[in-house]
C-alpha positions as CSV (number, residue, x, y, z in Angstrom):
1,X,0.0,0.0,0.0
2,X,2.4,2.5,0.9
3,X,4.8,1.7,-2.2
4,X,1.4,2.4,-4.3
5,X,1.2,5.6,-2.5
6,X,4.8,6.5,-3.6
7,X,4.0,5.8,-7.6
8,X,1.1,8.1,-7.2
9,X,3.3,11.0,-6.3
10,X,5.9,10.6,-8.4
11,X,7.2,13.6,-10.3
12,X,5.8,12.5,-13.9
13,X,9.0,14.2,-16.0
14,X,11.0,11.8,-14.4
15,X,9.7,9.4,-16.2
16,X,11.6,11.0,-19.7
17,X,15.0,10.3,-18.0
18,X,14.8,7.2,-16.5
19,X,17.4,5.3,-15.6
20,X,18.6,8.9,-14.1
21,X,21.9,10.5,-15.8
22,X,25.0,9.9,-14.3
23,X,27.5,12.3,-13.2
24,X,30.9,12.3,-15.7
25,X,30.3,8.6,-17.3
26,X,32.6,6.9,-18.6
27,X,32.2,5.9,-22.6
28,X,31.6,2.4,-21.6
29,X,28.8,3.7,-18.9
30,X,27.1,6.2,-21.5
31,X,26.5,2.9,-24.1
32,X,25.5,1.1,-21.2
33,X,23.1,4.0,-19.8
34,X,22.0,4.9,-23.9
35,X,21.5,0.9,-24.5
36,X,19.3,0.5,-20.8
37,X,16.8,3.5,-21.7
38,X,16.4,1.9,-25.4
39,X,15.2,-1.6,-24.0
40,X,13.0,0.4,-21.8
41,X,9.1,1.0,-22.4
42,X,9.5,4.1,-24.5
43,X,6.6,7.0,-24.6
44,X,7.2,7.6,-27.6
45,X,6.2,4.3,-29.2
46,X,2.4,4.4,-31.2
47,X,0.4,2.1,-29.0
48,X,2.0,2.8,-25.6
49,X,-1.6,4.4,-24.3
50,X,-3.3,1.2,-25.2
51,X,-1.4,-0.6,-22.3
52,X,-0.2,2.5,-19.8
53,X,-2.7,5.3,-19.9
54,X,-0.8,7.6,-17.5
55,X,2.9,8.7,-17.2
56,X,3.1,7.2,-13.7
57,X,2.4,3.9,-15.0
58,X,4.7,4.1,-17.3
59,X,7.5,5.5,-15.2
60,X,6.1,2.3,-12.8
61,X,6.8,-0.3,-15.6
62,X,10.3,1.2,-16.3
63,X,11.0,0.2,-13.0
64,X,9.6,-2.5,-12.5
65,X,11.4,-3.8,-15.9
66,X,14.8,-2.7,-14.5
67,X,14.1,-4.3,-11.2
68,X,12.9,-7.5,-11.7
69,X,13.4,-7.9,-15.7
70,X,16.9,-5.6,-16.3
71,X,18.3,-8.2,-19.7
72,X,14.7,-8.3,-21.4
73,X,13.8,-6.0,-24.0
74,X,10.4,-4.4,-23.9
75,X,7.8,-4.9,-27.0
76,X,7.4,-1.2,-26.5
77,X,10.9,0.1,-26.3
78,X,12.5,2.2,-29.0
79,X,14.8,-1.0,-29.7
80,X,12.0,-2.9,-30.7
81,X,10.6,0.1,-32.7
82,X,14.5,0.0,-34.9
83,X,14.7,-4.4,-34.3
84,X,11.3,-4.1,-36.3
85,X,12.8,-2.0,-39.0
86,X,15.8,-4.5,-39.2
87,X,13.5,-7.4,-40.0
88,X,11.9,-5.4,-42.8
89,X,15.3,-5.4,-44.7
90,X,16.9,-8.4,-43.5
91,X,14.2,-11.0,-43.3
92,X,12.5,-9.7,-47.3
93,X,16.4,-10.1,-49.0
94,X,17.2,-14.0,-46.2
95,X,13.7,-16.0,-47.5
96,X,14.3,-14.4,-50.8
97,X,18.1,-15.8,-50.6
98,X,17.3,-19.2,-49.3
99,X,14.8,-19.9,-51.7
100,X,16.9,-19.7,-54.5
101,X,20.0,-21.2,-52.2
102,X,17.3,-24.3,-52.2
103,X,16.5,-24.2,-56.0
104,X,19.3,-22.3,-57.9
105,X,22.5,-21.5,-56.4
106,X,24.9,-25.2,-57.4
107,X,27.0,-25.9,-53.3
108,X,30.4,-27.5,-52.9
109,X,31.1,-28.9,-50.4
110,X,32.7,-26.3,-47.7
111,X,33.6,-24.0,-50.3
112,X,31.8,-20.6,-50.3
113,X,31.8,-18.2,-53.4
114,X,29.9,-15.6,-54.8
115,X,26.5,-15.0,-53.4
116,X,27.0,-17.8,-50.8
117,X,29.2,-15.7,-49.3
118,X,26.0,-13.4,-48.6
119,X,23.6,-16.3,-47.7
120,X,26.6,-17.1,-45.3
121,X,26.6,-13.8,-43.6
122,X,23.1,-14.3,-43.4
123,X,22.8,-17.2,-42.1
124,X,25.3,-16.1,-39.6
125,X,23.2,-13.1,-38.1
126,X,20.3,-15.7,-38.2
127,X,22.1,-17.1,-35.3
128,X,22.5,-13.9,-33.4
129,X,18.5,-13.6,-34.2
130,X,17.7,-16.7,-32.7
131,X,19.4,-16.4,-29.7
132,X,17.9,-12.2,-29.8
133,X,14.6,-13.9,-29.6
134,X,14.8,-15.6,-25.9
135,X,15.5,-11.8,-24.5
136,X,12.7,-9.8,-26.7
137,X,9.1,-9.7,-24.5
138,X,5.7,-9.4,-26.4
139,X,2.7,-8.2,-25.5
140,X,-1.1,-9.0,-25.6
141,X,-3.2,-7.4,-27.5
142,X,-6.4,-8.9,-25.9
143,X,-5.7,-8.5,-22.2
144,X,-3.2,-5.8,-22.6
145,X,-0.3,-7.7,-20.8
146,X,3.2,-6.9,-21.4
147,X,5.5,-10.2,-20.7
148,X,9.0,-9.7,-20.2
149,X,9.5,-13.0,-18.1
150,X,12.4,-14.9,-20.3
151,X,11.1,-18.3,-19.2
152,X,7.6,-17.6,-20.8
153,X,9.3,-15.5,-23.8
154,X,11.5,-19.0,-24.2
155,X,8.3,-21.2,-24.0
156,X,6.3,-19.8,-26.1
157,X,9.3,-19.2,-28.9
158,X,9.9,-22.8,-29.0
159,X,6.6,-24.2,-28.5
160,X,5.2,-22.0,-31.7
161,X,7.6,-23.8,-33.6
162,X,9.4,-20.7,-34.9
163,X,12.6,-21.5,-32.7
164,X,13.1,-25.3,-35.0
165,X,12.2,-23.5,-38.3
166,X,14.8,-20.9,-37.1
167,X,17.4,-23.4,-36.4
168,X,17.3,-25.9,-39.0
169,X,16.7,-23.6,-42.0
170,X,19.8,-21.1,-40.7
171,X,22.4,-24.2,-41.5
172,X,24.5,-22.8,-44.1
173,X,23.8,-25.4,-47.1
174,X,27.9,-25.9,-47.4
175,X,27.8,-27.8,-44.8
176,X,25.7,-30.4,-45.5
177,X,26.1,-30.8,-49.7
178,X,25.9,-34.4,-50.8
179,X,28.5,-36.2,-50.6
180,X,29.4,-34.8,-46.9
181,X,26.1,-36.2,-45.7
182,X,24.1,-39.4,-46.6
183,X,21.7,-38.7,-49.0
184,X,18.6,-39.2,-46.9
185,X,20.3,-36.5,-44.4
186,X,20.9,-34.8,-47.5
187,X,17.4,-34.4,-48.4
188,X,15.9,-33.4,-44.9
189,X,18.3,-31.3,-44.4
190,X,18.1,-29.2,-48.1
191,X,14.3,-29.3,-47.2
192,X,14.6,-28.3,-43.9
193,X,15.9,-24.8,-45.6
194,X,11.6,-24.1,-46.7
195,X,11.5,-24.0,-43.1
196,X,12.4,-20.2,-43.5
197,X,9.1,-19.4,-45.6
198,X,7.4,-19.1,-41.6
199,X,9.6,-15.4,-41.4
200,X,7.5,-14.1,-44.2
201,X,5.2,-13.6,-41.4
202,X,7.8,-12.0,-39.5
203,X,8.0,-9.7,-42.9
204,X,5.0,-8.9,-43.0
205,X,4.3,-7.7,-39.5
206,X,7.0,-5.8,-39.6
207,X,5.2,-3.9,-42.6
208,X,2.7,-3.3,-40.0
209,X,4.5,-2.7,-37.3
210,X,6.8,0.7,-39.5
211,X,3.5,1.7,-40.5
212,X,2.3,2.5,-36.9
213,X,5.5,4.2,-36.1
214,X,5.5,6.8,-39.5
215,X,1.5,7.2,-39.4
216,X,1.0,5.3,-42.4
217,X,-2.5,4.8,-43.5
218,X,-4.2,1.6,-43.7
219,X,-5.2,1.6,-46.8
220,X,-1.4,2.2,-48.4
221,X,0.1,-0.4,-45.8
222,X,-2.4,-3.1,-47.5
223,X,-1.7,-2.4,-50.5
224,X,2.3,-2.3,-50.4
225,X,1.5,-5.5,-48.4
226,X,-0.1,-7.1,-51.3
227,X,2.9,-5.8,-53.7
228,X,5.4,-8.0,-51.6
229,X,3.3,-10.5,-51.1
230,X,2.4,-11.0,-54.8
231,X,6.3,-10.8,-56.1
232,X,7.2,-13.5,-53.4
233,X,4.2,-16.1,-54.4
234,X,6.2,-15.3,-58.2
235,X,9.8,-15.7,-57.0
236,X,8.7,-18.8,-54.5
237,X,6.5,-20.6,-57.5
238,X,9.9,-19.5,-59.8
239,X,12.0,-21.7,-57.4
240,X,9.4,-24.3,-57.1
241,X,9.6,-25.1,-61.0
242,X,13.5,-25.7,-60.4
243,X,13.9,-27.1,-57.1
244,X,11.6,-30.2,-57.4
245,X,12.5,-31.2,-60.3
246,X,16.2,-31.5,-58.4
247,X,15.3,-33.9,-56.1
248,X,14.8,-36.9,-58.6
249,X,18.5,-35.8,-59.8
250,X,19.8,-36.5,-56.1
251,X,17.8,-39.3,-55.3
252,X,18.5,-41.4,-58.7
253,X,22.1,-39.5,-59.8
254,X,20.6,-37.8,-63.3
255,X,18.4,-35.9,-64.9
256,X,15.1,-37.6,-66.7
257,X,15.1,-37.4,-70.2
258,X,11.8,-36.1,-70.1
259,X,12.2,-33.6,-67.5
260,X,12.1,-30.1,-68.4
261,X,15.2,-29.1,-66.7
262,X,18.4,-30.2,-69.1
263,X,21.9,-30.4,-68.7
264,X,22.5,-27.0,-70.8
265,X,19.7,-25.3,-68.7
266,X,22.1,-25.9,-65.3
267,X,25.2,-24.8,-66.8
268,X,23.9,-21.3,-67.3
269,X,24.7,-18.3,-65.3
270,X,22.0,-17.9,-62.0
271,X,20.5,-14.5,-63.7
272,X,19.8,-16.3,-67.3
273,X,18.3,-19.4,-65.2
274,X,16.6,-17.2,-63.0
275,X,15.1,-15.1,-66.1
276,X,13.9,-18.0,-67.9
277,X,12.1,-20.2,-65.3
278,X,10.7,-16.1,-63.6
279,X,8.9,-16.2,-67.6
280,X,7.9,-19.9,-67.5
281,X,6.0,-19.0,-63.8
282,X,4.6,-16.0,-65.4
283,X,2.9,-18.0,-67.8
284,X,1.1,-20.1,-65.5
285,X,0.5,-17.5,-63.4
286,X,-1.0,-14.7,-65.8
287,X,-2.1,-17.3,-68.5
288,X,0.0,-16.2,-71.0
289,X,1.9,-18.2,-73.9
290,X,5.2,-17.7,-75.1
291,X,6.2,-19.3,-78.0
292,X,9.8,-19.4,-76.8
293,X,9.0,-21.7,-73.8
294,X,6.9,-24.7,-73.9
295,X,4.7,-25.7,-70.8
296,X,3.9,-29.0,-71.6
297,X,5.4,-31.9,-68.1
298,X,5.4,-35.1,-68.3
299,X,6.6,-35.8,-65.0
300,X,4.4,-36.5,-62.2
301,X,6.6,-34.0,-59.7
302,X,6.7,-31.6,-62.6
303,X,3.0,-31.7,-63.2
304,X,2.0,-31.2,-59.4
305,X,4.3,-27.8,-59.6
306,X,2.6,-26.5,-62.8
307,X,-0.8,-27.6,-61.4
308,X,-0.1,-25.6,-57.9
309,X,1.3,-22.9,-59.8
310,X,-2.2,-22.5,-62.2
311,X,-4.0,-22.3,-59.4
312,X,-2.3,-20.1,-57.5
313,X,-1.7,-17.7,-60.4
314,X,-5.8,-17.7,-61.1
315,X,-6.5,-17.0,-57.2
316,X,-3.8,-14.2,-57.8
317,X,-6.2,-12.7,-60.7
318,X,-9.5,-12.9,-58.3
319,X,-7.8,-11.7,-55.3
320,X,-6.0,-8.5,-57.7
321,X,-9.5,-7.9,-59.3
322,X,-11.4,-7.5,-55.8
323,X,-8.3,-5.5,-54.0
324,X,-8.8,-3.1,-57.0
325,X,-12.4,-3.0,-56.7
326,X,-12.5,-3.1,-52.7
327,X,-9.8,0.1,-53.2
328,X,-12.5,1.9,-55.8
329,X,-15.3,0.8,-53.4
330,X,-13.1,2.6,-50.6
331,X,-12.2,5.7,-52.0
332,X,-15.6,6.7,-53.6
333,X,-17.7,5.1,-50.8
334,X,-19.4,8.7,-50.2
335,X,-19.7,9.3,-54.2
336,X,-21.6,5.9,-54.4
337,X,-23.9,7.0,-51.1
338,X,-24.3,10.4,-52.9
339,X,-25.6,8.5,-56.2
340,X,-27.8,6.3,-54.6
341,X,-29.2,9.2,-52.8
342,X,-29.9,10.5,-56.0
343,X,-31.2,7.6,-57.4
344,X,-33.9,7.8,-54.3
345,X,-34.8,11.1,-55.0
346,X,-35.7,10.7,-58.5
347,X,-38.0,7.7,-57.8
348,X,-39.7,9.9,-55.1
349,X,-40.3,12.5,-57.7
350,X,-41.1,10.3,-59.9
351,X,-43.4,8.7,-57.7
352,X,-45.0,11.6,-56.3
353,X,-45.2,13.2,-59.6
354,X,-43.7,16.5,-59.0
355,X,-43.5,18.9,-62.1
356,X,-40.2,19.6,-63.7
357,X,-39.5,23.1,-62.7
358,X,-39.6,21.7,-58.8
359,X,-37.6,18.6,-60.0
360,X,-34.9,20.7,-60.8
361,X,-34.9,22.6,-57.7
362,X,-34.9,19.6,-55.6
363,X,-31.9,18.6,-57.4
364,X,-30.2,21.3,-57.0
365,X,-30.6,21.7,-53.4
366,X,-29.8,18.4,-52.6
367,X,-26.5,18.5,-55.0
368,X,-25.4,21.8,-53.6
369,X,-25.1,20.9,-50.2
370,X,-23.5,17.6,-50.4
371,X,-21.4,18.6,-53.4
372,X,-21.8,15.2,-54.8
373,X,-20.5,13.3,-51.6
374,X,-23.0,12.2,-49.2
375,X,-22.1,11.7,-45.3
376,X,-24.4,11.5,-42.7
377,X,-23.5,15.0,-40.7
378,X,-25.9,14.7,-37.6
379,X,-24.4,11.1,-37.0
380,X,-21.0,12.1,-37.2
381,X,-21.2,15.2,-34.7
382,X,-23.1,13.2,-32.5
383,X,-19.8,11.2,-31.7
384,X,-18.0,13.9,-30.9
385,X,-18.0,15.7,-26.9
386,X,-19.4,19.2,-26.5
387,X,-15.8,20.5,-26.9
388,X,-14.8,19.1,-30.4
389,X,-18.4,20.2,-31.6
390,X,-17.4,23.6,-30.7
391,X,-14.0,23.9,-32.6
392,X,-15.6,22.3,-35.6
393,X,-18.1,24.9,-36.0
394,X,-15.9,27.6,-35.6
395,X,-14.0,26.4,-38.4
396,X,-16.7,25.4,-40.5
397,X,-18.1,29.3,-40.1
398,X,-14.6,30.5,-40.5
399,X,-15.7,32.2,-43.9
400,X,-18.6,33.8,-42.2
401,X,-16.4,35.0,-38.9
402,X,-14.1,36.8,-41.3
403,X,-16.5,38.2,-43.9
404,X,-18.7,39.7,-41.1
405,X,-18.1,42.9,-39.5
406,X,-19.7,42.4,-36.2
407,X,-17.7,39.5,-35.4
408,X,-14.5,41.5,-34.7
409,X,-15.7,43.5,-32.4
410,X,-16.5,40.4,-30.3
411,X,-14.0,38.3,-28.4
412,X,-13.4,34.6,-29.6
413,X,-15.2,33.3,-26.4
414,X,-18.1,35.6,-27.7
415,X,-17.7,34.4,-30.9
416,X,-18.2,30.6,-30.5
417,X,-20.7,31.3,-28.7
418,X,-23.0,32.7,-31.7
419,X,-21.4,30.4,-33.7
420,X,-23.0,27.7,-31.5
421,X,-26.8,28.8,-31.5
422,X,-26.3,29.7,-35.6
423,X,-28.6,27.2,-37.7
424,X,-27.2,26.6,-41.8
425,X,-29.7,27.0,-44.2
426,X,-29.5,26.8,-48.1
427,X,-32.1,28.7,-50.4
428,X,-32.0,28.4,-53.8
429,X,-32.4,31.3,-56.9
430,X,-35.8,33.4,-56.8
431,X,-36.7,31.5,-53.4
432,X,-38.2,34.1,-50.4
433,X,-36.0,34.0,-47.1
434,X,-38.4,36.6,-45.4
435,X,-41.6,38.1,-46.0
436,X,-42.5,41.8,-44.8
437,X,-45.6,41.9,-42.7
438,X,-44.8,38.2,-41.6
439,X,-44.0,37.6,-37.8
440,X,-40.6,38.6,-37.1
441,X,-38.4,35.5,-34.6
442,X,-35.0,35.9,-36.3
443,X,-31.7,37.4,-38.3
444,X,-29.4,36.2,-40.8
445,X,-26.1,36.1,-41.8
446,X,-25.0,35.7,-45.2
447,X,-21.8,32.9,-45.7
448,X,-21.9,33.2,-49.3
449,X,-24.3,34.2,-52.3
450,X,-26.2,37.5,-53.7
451,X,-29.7,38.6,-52.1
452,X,-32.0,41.3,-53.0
453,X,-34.0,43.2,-50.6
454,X,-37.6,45.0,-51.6
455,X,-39.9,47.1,-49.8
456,X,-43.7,46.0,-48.6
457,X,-45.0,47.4,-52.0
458,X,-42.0,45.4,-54.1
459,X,-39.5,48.9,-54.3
460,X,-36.1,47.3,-54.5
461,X,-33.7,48.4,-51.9
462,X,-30.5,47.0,-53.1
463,X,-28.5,43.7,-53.0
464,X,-26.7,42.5,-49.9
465,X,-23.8,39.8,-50.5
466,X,-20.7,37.7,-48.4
467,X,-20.5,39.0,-44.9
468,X,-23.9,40.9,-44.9
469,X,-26.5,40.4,-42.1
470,X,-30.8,41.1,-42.4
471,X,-33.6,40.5,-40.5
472,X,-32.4,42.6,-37.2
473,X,-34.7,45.4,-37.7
474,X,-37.7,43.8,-36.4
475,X,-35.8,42.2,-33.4
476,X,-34.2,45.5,-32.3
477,X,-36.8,48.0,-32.9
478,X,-39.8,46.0,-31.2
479,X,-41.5,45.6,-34.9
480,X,-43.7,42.6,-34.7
481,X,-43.3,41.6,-38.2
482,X,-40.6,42.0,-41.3
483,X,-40.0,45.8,-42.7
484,X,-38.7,43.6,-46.0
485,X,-38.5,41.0,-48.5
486,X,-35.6,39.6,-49.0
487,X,-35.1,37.2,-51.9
488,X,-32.2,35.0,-53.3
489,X,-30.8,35.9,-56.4
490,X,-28.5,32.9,-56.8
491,X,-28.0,30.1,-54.5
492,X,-27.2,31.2,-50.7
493,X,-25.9,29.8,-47.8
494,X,-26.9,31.8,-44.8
495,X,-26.9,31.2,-41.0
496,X,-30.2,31.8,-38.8
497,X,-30.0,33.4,-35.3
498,X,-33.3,33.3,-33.3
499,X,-34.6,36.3,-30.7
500,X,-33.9,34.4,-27.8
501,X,-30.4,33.6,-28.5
502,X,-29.6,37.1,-29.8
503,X,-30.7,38.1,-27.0
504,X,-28.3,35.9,-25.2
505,X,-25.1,36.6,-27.1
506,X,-25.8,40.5,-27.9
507,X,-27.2,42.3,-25.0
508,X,-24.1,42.5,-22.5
509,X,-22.4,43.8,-25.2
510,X,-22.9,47.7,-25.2
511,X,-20.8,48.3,-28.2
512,X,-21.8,46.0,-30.9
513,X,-25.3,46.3,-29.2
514,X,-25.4,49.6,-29.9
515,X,-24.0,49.3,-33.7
516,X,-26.7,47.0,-34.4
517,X,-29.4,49.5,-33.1
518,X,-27.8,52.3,-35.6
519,X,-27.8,50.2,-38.3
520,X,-31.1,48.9,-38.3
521,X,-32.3,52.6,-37.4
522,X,-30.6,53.4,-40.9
523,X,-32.0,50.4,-42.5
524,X,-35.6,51.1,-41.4
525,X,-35.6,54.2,-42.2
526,X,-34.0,54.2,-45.3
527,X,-37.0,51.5,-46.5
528,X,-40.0,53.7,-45.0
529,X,-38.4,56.4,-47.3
530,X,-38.5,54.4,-50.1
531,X,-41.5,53.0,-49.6
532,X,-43.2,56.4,-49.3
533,X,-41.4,57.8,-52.5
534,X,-42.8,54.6,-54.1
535,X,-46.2,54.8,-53.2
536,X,-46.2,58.3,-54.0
537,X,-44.9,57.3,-57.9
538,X,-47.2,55.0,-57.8
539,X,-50.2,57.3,-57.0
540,X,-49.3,60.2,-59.4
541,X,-49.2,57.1,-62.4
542,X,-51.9,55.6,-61.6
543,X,-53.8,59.3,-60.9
544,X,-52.0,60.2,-64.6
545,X,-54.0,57.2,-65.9
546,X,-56.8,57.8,-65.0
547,X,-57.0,61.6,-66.5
């Protein structure tokens, strides 16, 4: 209880340098000190909040991992985050390597030349790998436990299996060439070199694993996936065509006279043999003929690999064909909503048999305001807290809070909080946004678009466009109903403030208050003027008419 106690008063920035520094090290001690902070937990790693969601925790599992577990590696340490970039370019070039060390590359015995002198090094860090995996701990994604017990970490790497695919396919193949070895041993040992294929997976994940660490989107992460993983099925089905055929050669000392492999074929250099059996795969896999190379086996070994190899190359096709489509499906999902939305709404016009000249209005509305992508907008605020809600719609009014005058004069606090009780609306060309003589509950403020503003008796007053504001003459001046029509002339966005809430935002402040009130002094005035003049024009033509 009491060490609990401690952890919860911890000073949290400790937990950045931890181990502590120490004073003057030595060159040996800075390594040591560098190399103990990088086998650490890290807070820098992508998922660490998934499994400590404090930085007393973590500081708490940085100690208890130097305490109790000081020579294991955490799956959450910054060396894991650079061991997981290693396997990306060591483990793509070894299964690569020991495929075509299996099929390809001609072994004497304890001689190394050429590119075995890679697959040697290779093999030789394999070792180091193998015995790096007893001190690595793992996590679980399920219950969130971090394991950094080596017993465990040694059970469960040798009772997955991965520790004997490890070991027997990291024997360099030098070592075991017929004649040093009965054939038998010969064989199971040559085979035992397919082992490796099991680190694709390790590949694979580690694809994964540098996407989380450079914020890599899912979607390009599958698809470079499916890049690698297509070229290896080719290069693995390319050393399938040359490798099986080998083992009759070992088992009976020769070649078969009908076997498409032939004595010329071997003595050719690794790239030209590579070349042509890469083209002989491709044309099982892509169904293609080349007149140059002729498919046709006669051997039953020969026939299972071109067999395996059609298949595989026609579930390659399908699998390509829905990856495209699931990627088009994907990145137009809200184009396809939007069209079937559309769809919708012509079979309710058509259904309700609405005239033309309303069709096309309905159309319109609907396409301006999704702009051809549809997304469900009151479901998607609705998961976000009262906060975020706030900062959206601030900047989704941002054109409005900067084309309106008003606005700076208020302070941002001020500001987001009109912003909040503002309600979009969308009228379209010729349609009426107010009515004089109809009850007056509200003002506007104009995003973006051209309106035209008319007296009672149809005088026009003028145009109002981005950044003006309307309808506040009937709320300030106690008017019980509109002073003005106010129509669209092309398609508007505007934002609707009721009385009550203008009442909330505007009335404690004097100053902006107070310009309202002149304005709408102006405004009314200016109108009864016109409307007067009007009238009057209108009196003496129609009194002229009469005469």
């Amino acid at each position: 209880m009491d060490h609990l106690q401690r952890s919860l008063i911890i000073n949290i920035d400790s937990a950045i340098v931890y181990p502590p520094d120490i004073d003057n090290p030595s060159c040996l001690q800075g390594i040591k000190l560098a190399f103990a902070r990088s086998a650490l937990v890290s807070e820098r790693h992508p998922i660490v909040l998934e499994y400590f969601n404090s930085e007393v925790a973590l500081l708490n599992e940085k100690k208890r991992q130097s305490k109790l577990y000081q020579w294991t590696i955490h799956p959450l340490s910054l060396f894991k985050q650079y061991y997981d970039i290693w396997c990306f370019f060591f483990y793509g070039p070894l299964v690569v390597l020991k495929l075509m060390e299996w099929s390809f590359i001609r072994v004497r015995p304890l001689q190394i030349e050429g590119i075995l002198w890679t697959i040697f090094i290779l093999d030789v860090l394999s070792w180091l790998d193998i015995v790096l995996q007893f001190f690595i701990g793992y996590s679980v994604a399920k219950t969130k436990k971090i394991e950094l017990c080596r017993k465990q970490i040694a059970k469960r790497y040798i009772y997955s299996g991965l520790f004997f695919c490890d070991v027997l396919s990291a024997i360099p193949k030098t070592f075991f060439v017929y004649p040093l070895l009965p054939k038998p041993w010969y064989l199971f040992f040559n085979t035992c070199i397919l082992l490796k294929l099991r680190r694709t997976v390790t590949f694979f994940y580690s694809i994964r694993s540098i996407a989380y660490y450079l914020n890599i989107s899912a979607q390009k992460v599958f698809l470079v996936s499916f890049f690698f993983f297509t070229m290896f099925i080719m290069h693995m089905m390319t050393c399938l065509h040359v490798g099986v055929p080998q083992y009759r050669k070992v088992i009976t000392g020769q070649l078969h006279p009908d076997s498409w492999l032939k004595p010329s074929f071997l003595r050719m250099s690794l790239r030209e043999k590579y070349v042509r059996t890469f083209f002989r795969t491709a044309q099982y896999t892509m169904l293609i003929y080349l007149p140059e190379i002729k498919i046709p086996y006669k051997l039953t070994e020969e026939i299972t690999v071109g067999s395996i190899n059609y298949l595989v190359g026609k579930l390659m096709i399908t699998i390509t064909w829905i990856i495209l489509l699931r990627n088009f499906v994907s990145q137009n999902s809200v184009k396809i909503k939007f069209r079937e939305v559309m769809v919708e709404l012509e079979e309710y016009i058509k259904a309700k048999q609405i005239p033309p000249e309303l069709r096309e209005r309905l159309l319109t509305y609907y396409m301006y305001k999704y702009q051809r992508v549809f997304f469900n907008e009151k479901f998607i605020k609705n998961m976000f807290s009262m906060n975020l809600k706030k900062e959206i719609n601030v900047f989704l009014c941002k054109t409005l809070i900067n084309s309106v005058t008003i606005f700076s004069k208020l302070s941002p606090k001020e500001v987001e909080q009109v912003i909040t009780y503002l309600v979009p609306e969308i009228f379209l060309p010729n349609e009426i946004i107010t009515q004089s003589g109809t009850p007056a509950d509200c003002m506007y403020f104009l995003e973006n678009g051209t309106v035209a503003v008319f007296t009672p008796s149809g005088k026009e007053v003028g145009h109002l466009q981005d950044g003006a504001h309307f309808g506040e003459v009937a709320i300030l001046i106690k008017e019980k109903h509109r002073t003005a029509t106010v129509v669209a002339i092309e398609i508007s966005r505007v934002y609707k403030l009721s009385k009550s809430n203008f009442d909330r935002c505007f009335r404690n402040n004097a100053e902006v208050f107070d310009a309202l009130l002149r304005l709408a002094e102006e405004r009314i005035k200016e109108i009864r003027e016109l409307e007067e003049n009007y009238k009057k024009i209108l009196f003496e033509m129609t009194y002229k008419s009469q005469k």
